[in-house]
C-alpha positions in Angstrom: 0.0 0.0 0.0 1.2 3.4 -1.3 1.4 6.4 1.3 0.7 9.8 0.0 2.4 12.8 1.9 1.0 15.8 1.4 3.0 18.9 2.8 0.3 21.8 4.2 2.1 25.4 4.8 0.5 27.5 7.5 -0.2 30.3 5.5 -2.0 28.3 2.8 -4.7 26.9 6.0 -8.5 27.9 5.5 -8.6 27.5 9.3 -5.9 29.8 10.7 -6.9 32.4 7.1 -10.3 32.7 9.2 -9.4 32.9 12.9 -6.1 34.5 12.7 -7.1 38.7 12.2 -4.6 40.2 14.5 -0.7 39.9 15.6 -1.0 38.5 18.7 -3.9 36.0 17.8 -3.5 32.4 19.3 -5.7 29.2 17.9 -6.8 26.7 20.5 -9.2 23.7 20.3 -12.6 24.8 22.0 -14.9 21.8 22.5 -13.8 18.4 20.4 -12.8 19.5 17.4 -13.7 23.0 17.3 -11.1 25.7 16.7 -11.1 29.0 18.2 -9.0 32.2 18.6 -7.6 33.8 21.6 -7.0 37.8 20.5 -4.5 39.1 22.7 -4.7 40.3 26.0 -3.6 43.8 27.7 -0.3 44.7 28.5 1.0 42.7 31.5 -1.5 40.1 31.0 -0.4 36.2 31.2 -2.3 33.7 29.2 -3.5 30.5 31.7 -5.5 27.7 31.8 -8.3 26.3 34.0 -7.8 23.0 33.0 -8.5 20.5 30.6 -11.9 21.9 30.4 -11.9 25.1 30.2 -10.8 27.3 27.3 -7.7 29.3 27.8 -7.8 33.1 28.9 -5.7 36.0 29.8 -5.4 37.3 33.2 -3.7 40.1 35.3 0.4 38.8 35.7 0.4 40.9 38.8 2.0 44.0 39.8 5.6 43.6 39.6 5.4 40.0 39.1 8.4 38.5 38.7 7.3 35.2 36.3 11.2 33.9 36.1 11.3 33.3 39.7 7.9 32.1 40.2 9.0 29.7 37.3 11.8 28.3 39.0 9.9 27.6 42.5 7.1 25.5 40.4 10.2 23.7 39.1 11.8 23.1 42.7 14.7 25.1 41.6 
């Protein structure tokens, strides 16, 4: 049995064409199979998660938040 590769290039995707309108824009799956956009946030805002089911969103990083060293404590470091 033959395989047939078929190479796609981002730019040439109906889906991302559609959803993508502004820099910044960020495609997730919302549902099953459904894609969605993210537009981006404000300045100073983080993009996080609520889980497996939840869609993703921005939210406030925190006045003087300092996200390298918060990054190494949730790595033990």
């Amino acid at each position: 049995m033959a395989v047939t590769w078929k190479r796609l290039a981002p730019i040439d995707d109906v889906i991302a064409k559609n959803l993508l309108t502004q820099q910044g824009d960020v495609i997730y799956a919302s549902g099953a199979s459904t894609p969605a956009v993210l537009h981006p946030g404000t300045d100073g805002q983080v993009l996080t998660t609520k889980g497996s089911g939840a869609n993703p969103v921005w939210a406030d990083g925190g006045a003087g938040a300092d996200i390298a060293a918060q990054t190494l404590s949730w790595l033990g470091l």
